[in-house]
N, C-alpha and C positions, 0 to 999 in steps of 0.2 A: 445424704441426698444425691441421685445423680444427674449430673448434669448433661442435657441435651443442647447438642453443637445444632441449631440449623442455619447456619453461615463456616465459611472455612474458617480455620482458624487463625490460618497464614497470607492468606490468599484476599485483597481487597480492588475491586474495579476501579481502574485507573481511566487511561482511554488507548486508544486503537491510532497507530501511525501507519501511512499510508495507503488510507482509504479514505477520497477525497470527492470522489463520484462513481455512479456505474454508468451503465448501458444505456438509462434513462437521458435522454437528451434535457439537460437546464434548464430552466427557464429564469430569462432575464427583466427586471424592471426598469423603469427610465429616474429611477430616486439612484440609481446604483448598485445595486444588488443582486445578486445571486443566487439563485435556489437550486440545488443537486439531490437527487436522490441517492441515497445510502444505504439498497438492502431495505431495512424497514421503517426506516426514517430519513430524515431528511433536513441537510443543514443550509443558511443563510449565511453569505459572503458577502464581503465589501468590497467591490471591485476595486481597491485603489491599490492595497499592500494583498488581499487575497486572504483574508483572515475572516475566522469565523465570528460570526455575530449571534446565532441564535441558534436550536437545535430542538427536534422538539422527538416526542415520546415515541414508543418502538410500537408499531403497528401489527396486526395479527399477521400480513402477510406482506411480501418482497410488494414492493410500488412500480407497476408498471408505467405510469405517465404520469404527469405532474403539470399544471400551471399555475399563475398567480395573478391577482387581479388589486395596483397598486393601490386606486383611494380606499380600498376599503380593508387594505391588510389582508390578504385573503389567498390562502395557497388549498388548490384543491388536488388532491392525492388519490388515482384509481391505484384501488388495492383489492384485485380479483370483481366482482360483480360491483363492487359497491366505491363511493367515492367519499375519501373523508373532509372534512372540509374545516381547515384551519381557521382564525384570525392572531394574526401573529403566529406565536407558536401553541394554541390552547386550542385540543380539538373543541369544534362546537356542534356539528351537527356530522351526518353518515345521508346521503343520499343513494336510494337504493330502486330500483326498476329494472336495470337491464336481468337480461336471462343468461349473458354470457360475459366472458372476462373482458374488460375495459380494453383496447388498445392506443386508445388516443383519447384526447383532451385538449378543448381550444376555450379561452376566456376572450370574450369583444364585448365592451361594455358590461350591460347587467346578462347577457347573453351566456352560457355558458354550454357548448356541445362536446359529447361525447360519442365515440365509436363505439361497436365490440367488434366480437367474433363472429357472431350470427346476422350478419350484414344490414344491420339497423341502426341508426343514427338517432338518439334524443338532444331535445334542445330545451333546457331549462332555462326559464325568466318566472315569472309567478305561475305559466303553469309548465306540465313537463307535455311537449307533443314529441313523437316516434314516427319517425321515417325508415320506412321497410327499402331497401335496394332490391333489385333483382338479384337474383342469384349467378349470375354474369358477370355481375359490380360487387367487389370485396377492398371496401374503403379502409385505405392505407395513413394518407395523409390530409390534413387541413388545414385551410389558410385562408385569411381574412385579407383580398385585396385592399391596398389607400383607397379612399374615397369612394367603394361599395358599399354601399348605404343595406341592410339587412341582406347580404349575400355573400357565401360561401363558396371556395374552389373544394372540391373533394378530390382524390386521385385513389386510383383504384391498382388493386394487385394486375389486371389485366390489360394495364396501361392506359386508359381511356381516363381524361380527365373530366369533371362536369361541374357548373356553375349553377348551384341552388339557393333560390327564394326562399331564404327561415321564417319569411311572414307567411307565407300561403302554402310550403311546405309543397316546393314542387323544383321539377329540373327547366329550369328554362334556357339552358344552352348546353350542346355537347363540343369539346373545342375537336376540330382536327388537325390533320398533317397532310401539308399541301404538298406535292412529288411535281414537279413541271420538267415535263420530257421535252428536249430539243430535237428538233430533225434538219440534217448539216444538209440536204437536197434543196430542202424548203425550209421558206419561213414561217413554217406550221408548229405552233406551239400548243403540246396536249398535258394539259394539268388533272391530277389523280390527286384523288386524297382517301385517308384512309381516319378510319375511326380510334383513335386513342394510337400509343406510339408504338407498339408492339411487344413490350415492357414493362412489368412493374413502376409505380413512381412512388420512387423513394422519399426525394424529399422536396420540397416547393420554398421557394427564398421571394419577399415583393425584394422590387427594387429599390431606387430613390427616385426613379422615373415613374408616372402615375402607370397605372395600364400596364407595366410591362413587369414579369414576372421570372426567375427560373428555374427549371424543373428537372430531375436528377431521376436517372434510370436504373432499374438494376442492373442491368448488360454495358453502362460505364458513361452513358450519354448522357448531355447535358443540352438541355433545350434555351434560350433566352427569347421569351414567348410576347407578344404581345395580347393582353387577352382580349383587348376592345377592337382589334381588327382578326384576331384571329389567325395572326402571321407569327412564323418564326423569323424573327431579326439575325438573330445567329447559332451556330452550332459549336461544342466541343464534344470531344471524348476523348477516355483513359478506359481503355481498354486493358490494358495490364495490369493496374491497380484495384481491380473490383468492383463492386457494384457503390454508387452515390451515395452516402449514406448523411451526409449534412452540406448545405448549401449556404452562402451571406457573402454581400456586399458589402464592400467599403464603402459608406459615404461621409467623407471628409473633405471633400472637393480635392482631394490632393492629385491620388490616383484612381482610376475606374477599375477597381479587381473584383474577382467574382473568385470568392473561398471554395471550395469543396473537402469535402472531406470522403473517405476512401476506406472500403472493407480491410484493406489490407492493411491499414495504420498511417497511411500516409497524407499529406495535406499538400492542397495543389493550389497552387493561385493562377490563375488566367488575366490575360491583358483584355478588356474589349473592346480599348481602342485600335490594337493592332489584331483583336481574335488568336490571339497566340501564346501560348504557354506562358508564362513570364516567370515564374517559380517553385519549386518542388522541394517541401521538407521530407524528407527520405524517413522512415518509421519514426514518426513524431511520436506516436504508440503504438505498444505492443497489442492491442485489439483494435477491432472495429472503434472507428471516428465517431463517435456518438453526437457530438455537436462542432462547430463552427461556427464562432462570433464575433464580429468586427464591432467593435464600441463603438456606440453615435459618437462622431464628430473628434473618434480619435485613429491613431494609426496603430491599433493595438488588437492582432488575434486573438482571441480565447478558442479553445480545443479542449474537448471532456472525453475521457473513453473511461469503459469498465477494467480494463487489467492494471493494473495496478499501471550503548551512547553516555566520566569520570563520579561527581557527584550527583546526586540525587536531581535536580533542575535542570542541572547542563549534562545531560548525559546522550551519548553519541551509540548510535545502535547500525553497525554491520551487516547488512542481509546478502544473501546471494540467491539466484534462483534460475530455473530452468528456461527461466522468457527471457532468455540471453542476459536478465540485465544485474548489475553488481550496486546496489544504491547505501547509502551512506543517510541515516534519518537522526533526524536533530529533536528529542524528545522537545524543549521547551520553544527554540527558533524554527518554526517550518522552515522559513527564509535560508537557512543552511543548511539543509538536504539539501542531496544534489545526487545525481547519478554518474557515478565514476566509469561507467562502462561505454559511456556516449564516446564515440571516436570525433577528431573536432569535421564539423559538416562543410567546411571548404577545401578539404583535403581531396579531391577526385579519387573515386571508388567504382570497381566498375559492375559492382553489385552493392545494393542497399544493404548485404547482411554483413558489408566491412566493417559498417559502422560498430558492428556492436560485436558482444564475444561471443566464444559457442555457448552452448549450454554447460550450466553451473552447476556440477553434483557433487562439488564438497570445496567446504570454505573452511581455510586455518588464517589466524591474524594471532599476533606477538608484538610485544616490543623491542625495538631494535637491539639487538645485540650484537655486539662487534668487539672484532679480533683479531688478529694477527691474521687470520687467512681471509676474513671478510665476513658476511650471514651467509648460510647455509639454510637450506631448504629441503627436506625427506617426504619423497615421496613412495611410497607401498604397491608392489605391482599383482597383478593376479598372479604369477608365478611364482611368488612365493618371497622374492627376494626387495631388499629396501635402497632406493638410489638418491645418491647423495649428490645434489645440484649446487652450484656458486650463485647467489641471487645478484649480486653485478654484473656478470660473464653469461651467466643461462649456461653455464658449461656444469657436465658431469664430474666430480669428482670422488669417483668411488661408490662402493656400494657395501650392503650389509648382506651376504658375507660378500668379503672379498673376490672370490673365484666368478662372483657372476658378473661382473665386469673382466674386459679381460686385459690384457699389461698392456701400457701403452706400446712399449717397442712391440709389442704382436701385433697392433695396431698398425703401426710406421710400417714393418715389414710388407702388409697385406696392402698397403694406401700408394708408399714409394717403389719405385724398382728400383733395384739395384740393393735395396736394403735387405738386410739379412737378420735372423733371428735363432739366438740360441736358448733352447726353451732348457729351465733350471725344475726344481723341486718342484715335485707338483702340491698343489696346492688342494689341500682335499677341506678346505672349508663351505664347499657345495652343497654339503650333508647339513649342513646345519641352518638353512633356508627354509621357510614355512613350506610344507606341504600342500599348502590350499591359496586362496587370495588373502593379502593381505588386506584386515578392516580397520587399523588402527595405528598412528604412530605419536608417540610422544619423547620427549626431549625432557629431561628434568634439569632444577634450575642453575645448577654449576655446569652446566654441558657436559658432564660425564660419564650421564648412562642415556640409552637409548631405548623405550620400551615399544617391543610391536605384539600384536593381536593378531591372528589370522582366526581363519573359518577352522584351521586343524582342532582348535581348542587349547590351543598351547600359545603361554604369554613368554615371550624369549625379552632376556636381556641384554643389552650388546653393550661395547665402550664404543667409547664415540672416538676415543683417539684409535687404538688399534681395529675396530671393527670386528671384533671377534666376541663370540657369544660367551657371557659371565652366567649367564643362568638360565633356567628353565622353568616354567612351572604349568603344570598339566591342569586343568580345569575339566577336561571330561568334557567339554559342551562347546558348541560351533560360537564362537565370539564375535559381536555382529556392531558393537557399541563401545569408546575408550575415553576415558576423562582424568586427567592427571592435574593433581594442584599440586602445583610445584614450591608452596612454601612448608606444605605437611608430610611433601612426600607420599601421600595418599594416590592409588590409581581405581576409578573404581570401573568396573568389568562388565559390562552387560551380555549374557547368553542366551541360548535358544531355549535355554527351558527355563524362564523367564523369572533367573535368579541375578539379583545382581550382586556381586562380589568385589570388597575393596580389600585390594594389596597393597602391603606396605612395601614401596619402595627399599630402605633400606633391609630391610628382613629376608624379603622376596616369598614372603609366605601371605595366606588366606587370612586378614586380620576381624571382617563381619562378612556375614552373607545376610541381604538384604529377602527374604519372600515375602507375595504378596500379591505380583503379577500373574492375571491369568493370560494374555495375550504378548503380544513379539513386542519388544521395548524398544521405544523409536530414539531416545534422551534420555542424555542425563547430565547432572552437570552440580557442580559444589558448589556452598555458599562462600564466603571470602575469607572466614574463618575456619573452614569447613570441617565446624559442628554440624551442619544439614548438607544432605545429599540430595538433590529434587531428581524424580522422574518419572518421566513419561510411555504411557502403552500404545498401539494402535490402535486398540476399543476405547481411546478417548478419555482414560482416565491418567492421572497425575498423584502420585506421591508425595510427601515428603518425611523423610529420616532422619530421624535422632541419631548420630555416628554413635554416640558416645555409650549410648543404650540399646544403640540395634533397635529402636522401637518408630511403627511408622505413625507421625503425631498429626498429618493432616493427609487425607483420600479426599478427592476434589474430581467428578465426572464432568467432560463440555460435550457437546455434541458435536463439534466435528474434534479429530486425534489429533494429537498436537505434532507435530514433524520435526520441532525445532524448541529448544529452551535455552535459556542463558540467564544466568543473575547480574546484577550491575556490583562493580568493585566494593562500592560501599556497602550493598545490601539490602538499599531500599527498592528496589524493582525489579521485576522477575518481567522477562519477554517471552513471548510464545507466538509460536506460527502455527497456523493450523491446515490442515487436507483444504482445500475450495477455497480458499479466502487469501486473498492478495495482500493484506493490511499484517500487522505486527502491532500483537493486542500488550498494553503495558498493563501488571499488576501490583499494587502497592504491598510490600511487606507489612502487617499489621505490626509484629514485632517490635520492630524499629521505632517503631510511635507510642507501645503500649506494651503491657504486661500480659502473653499471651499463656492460657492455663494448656497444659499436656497432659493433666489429673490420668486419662486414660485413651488405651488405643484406638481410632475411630474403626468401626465394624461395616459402615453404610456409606456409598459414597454422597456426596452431596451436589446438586447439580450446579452449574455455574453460568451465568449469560455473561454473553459478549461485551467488552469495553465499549462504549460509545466514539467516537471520531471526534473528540471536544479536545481544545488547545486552550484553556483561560489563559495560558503566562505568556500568548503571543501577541494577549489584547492592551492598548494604551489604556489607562486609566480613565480616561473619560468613556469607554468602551462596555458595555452591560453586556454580559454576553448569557440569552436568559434560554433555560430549561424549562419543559412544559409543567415540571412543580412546580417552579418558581412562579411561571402565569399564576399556577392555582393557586398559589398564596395568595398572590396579589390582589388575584379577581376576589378571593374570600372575603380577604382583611376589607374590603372596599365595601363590600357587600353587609359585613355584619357591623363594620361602623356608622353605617348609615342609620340603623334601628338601635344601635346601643350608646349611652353618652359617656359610660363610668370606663370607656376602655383605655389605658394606658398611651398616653404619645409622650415620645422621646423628645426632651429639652434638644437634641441637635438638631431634629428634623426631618426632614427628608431629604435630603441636598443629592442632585446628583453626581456628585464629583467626588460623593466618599467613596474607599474602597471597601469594598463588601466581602464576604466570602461562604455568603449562602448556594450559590450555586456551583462552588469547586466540589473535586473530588474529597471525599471524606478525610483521604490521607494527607490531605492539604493544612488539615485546618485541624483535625483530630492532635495532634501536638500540643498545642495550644493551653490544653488540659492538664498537661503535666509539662510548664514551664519551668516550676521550681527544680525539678527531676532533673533537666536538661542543663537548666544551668550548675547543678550540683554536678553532672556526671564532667561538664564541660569545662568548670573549675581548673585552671592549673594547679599544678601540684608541688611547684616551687613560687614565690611571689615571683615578681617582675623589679627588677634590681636597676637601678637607675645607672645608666653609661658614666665612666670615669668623669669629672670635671676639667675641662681642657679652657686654658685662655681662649677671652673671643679675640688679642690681637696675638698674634704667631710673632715672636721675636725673633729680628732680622741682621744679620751680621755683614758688618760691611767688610767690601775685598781687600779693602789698605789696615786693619785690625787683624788680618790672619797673620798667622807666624808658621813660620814651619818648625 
């Protein structure tokens, strides 16, 4: 009979590190909580430690806005035309009317408005009524002043703010901006005002002050308005920083700061008792500021933007990337992540881009090794040649070959006067420098050979003491990809004509060629045993090989290409980066848990969706942390015990304080299955031999008893 794979074989959904929010600005509750938008879902935080609570199912399309309405559990999600409408995390209904895509969402009581794109405003309660704008008015922003009893502020792309009646469904005030010209002859004073502020308004903050409000421009100004007299109280602008994009006050009675937040990533706190700067976090993030939030009645920021490891639990995961930043992800503690790239922020910098590195286009990490001369670090130049740096000193010493560094006394000569230089043999190890750039170097594990890869297609050997080339080997093909496991001595090779090839180290010959790939191979990379070789293409598909057999035992397609892969030391998790997406998606090794069949070669790829953004081992045990399956059990089980009496209940109960593990990932709990397996395999293999018997009192020899 044969068997049909429709799941990888290798390959099981874990979750996704470092995708924590996007572009969607949060929305916050007064219970303490959280809600971020995620792409096509959207999770539930505990403002205390920042940890997830709840998460719920993957929507047909990305979530442009979001709000949440607390007594009744209720998160409403625009996703293109239509709004989905949560309780908890269980869809329950789809509200649908608009003609165009949502841009905003405001919940005030049983109230609930929406924007789009086609400049009309509905307002759902029991029934739905639609407010057409003029074609002049392209509503941007909305907010529910304190103590405006059914009326709304709207703000418009063309800067002009207006305050509408949702019972009678009408404009009953437009604010403006008052100009008062002084004349230094007389004391004639002529006041001009003008219709909206000349500006986009981005974002609108109430105060703690009843009436007074503030309002965020695209062009960098910030208004602090009163709306019940229709004055401005005060002005700022950040004109360098970009346009306003989140606005909030502190009210703790402590300090009077008014937050901003900044296109450019930065975060500005303003004085308003002195009107004056008071503080600037220098690229707090790498995109646009999505949110700004002062906790009621604490002294604590919140900031959301969309731009963005030994054993199986505790495993630490490396990334590097092009948005300057170097970060460090802690699979099971968020809490240890951290971004190693941050420069410390009270250092004086006379540009905000000190803080952080350049951009990131190739990450190596090892374990410390040390020696007599120190660690060492090789780095591959486009001309062909390899240079050997002191990682304590940042100093050059030497290069692969030889001749392209050149002798230090020719050095001294050229630096000091007076010095002199007598030039010896020449040295003609010039010739034997890659031809092309170099795309690869590796170090194998006794430090004694040196392996590099160029585009020539030629994989050279070198020593690491002398620096001179032991070998050659021609591959025929521009070499673009290099991976050495340095306990098998295995290298395996990736080329342009999208064969990959592993050499054996000590042989220096072609030991498998891997086909299969139709497109440029972005990865690749060994398992820890390395019986499997995983890799990846830039049409999005993923391998994996049998060394042993040369056979490929799992073809796995994602929709976006993977850029980056690595396995974890033990073997139970595979990481991937992919084109467009900020996050580092984990996957559970099926193997490691279960008895995976390779009967035969897969022919068809199989398509794969994205990890979810789920942390269960950050949650304390009194902590539920629930998936929108898990609602539907629950709503079920509830549902069908009400009409049936024969159904089974558990002698423990229901208690909430047991630990459950219905909503972990599969490879959580999938073990579980084969305990006897584990413990057999886990078994020592010698008993455990009890320590010699040593007296518990130590006999003690006194000094007048010695003899010589």
């Amino acid at each position: 009979m044969t068997r049909v794979h429709t799941q990888s074989r290798i390959l099981q959904t874990f979750r996704a590190l470092g995708v924590v929010a996007s572009d969607v600005p949060v929305a916050y509750s007064r219970a303490g909580f959280i809600t971020a938008a995620i792409g096509k879902s959207f999770q539930v935080y505990e403002t205390e430690k920042l940890t997830p609570v709840a998460v719920s199912a993957q929507l047909p399309k990305k979530i442009r806005a979001l709000t949440t309405v607390l007594h009744k559990n209720q998160t409403f999600c625009a996703v293109g035309r239509d709004i989905h409408v949560f309780e908890r995390v269980k869809e329950t209904t789809i509200l649908q009317g608009h003609s165009a895509p949502i841009t905003q969402l405001l919940a005030v009581g049983e109230y609930l408005f929406s924007t789009a794109e086609d400049h009309t405003m509905r307002v759902t309660l029991e029934l739905v009524n639609s407010i057409e704008f003029a074609d002049n008015f392209t509503p941007t922003v909305l907010l529910h002043p304190a103590t405006y009893l059914n009326k709304i502020v709207v703000g418009s792309a063309q800067g002009e703010l207006q305050l509408w009646n949702v019972r009678t469904l009408k404009c009953i005030y437009s604010f403006k901006v008052y100009i008062h010209l002084y004349t230094m002859t007389t004391t004639l004073t002529t006041v001009l005002y003008f219709q909206g502020w000349g500006s986009e308004v981005t974002s609108v903050a109430q105060s703690p002050a009843v009436d007074v409000a503030a309002i965020g421009l695209a062009d960098g100004r910030i208004f602090v308005h009163n709306l019940k007299f229709d004055v401005t109280l005060m002005q700022f602008a950040q004109p360098t920083e970009g346009r306003v994009t989140s606005l909030s006050f502190r009210n703790d009675d402590k300090s009077p700061w008014l937050a901003s937040g900044t296109s450019s990533g930065d975060v500005i706190l303003w004085n308003l008792e002195t009107q004056r700067l008071q503080a600037k976090i220098p690229v707090a993030h790498d995109a646009d500021v999505a949110t700004v939030l002062f906790l009621p009645s604490e002294p604590v920021l919140l900031t959301s933007s969309g731009a963005l490891r030994s054993d199986g639990m505790v495993c630490q995961i490396l990334s590097a990337s092009q948005d300057r930043s170097f970060r460090l992800f802690h699979t099971a503690r968020e809490q240890q992540s951290a971004e190693l790239s941050q420069g410390p922020l009270l250092k004086k910098a006379k540009r905000h881009y000190d803080f952080k590195l350049s951009p990131i286009v190739q990450l190596a990490a090892i374990d410390t090794r040390e020696n007599s001369c120190g660690n060492f670090a090789l780095v591959g130049s486009q001309g062909g040649a390899i240079y050997l740096y002191n990682m304590q000193s940042g100093e050059k010493r030497g290069s692969f070959p030889t001749a392209a560094t050149a002798a230090p006394k020719l050095i001294k000569s050229l630096t000091l006067p007076g010095a002199s230089y007598v030039s010896k043999a020449t040295d003609g190890s010039l010739e034997d420098k890659h031809t092309a750039a170099v795309t690869g170097v590796a170090v194998d594990v006794l430090n004694e050979t040196v392996v590099s890869t160029s585009l020539d297609g030629l994989v050279k050997f070198w020593s690491f003491s002398s620096h001179s080339v032991v070998g050659t080997l021609d591959l025929k093909s521009p070499i673009t990809q290099i991976e050495l496991h340095k306990e098998s001595g295995l290298v395996a090779v990736a080329c342009d004509d999208f064969v990959v090839r592993v050499v054996d180290l000590s042989t220096k010959k072609v030991v498998r060629q891997l086909r299969g790939h139709v497109h440029q191979i972005t990865d690749v990379t060994f398992s820890p045993d390395a019986r499997w070789l995983v890799t990846s293409a830039a049409d999005g598909s993923l391998r994996v090989w049998d060394l042993p057999t040369g056979k490929c035992i799992d073809f796995v397609k994602f929709k976006h290409a993977v850029t980056s892969l690595s396995m974890s030391p033990t073997g139970e998790f595979i990481a991937t980066a992919h084109t467009g997406q900020v996050g580092i998606y984990l996957w559970a090794n099926r193997s490691y848990f279960e008895n995976v069949f390779v009967d035969k070669e897969p022919t068809d790829a199989i398509a794969m969706g994205m990890p979810v953004p789920l942390s269960e081992e950050e949650m304390p045990l009194d902590v539920h942390v629930e998936t929108a399956a898990a609602e539907e059990d629950r709503v079920g089980h509830q549902t069908s015990s009400s009409g049936a009496s024969d159904l089974f209940e558990s002698p423990i109960g229901t208690s909430t304080g047991l630990v459950t593990l219905s909503t972990a990932p599969k490879a959580m709990w999938q073990s579980l299955f084969q305990l006897e397996l584990i413990k057999k395999r886990n078994k020592p293999k010698q008993a455990p031999q009890a320590p010699p018997l040593a007296p518990f009192f130590l006999p003690t020899v006194r000094k007048e008893d010695v003899r010589p």
